[in-house]
C-alpha positions in Angstrom: 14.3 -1.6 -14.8 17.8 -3.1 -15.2 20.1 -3.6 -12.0 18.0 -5.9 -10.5 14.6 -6.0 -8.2 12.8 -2.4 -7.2 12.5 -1.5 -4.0 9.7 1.0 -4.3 6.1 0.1 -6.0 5.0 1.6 -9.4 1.9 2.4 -7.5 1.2 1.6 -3.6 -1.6 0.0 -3.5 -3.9 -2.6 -5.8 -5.4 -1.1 -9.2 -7.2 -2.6 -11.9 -5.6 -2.9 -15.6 -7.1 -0.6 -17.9 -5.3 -1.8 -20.7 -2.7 -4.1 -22.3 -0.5 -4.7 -25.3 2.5 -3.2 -27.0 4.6 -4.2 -24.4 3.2 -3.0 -21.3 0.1 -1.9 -19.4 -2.4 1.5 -18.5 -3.3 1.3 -14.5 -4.1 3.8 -12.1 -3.7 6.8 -14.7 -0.2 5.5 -15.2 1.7 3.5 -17.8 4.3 1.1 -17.2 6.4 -0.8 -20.1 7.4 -4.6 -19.6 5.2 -7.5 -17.1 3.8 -6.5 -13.6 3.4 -8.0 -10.4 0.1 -6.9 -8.9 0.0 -7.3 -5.1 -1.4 -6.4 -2.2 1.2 -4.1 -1.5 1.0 -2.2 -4.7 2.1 -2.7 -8.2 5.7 -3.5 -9.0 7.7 -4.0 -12.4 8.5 -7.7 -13.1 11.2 -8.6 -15.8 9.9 -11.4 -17.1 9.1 -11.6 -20.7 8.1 -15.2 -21.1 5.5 -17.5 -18.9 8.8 -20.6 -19.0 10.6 -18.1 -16.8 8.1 -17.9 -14.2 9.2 -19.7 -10.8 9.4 -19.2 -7.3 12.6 -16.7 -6.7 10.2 -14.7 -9.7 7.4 -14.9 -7.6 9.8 -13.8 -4.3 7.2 -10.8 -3.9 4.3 -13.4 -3.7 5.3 -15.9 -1.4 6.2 -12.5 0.8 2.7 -11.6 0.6 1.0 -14.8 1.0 -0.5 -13.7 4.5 -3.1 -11.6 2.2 -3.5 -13.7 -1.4 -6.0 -16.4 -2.1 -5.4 -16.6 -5.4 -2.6 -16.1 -8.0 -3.9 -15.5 -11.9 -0.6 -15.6 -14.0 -0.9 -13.7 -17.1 1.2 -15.8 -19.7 1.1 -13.8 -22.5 0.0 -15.1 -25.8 1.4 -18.6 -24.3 -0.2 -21.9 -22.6 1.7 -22.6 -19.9 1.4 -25.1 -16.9 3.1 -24.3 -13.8 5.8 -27.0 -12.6 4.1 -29.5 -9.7 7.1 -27.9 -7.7 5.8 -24.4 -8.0 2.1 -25.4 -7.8 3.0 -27.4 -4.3 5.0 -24.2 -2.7 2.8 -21.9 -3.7 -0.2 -24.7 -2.3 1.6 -24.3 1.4 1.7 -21.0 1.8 -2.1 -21.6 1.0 -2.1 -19.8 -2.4 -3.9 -21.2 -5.6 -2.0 -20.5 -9.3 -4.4 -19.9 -12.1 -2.5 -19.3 -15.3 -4.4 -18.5 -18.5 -3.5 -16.0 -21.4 -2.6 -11.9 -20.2 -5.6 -10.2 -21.7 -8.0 -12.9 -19.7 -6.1 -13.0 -16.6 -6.3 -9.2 -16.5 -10.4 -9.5 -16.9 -10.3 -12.2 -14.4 -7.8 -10.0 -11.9 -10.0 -7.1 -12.1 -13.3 -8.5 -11.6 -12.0 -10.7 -8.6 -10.8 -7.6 -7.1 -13.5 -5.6 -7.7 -15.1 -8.4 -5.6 -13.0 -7.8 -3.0 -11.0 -11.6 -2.8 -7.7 -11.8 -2.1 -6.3 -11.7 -5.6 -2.8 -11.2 -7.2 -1.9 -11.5 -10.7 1.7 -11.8 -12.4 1.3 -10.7 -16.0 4.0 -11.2 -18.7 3.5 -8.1 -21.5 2.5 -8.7 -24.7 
């Protein structure tokens, strides 16, 4: 995905991670190397590899979409990470909570808040 930010979606819609590791993820009968954004909108190639990269021109595509999202789960990879108090306080006035934990919990966490039908989006860093 070099050259810079897609304009099209890997997939158009919301989908629930199969599976993880080895760089990248199974959704929606597809496979996509590297991290993903997971929104609303669909699901879009990130290029993010570490969880210190992740602030708000990275999360552009979320604070575009924060009309439909409730919650944020950042998937840090194998990292602990705490979110700036800048990022946590933009992200807290477009009404948006951040939740980061490790990937392969913040995928289990993603899928079962969307199976419940909340207003979920998850950035996950591959691992």
């Amino acid at each position: 995905m070099s050259g810079g930010t897609p304009t099209v979606p890997h997939f158009p819609r919301p989908a629930p991670i199969d599976a993880y590791g080895q760089g990248g993820f199974r959704f929606a009968e597809m496979s996509h190397r590297g991290s993903l954004l997971c929104l609303p909108d669909g699901i879009w190639g990130w290029e993010l590899t570490r969880a210190a990269e992740v602030d708000q021109a990275a999360l552009a595509r979320v604070f575009a979409n924060a009309d439909a999202i409730d919650t944020l789960i950042v998937g840090t990879g194998l990292d602990v990470w705490r979110p700036e108090p800048a990022l946590r306080e933009a992200l807290r006035a477009v009404r948006i909570v951040i939740d980061p934990m490790q990937t392969g919990p913040a995928i289990t966490t993603y899928n079962i808040m969307m199976g419940e039908g909340r207003r979920v989006a998850a950035a996950l860093i591959a691992v």
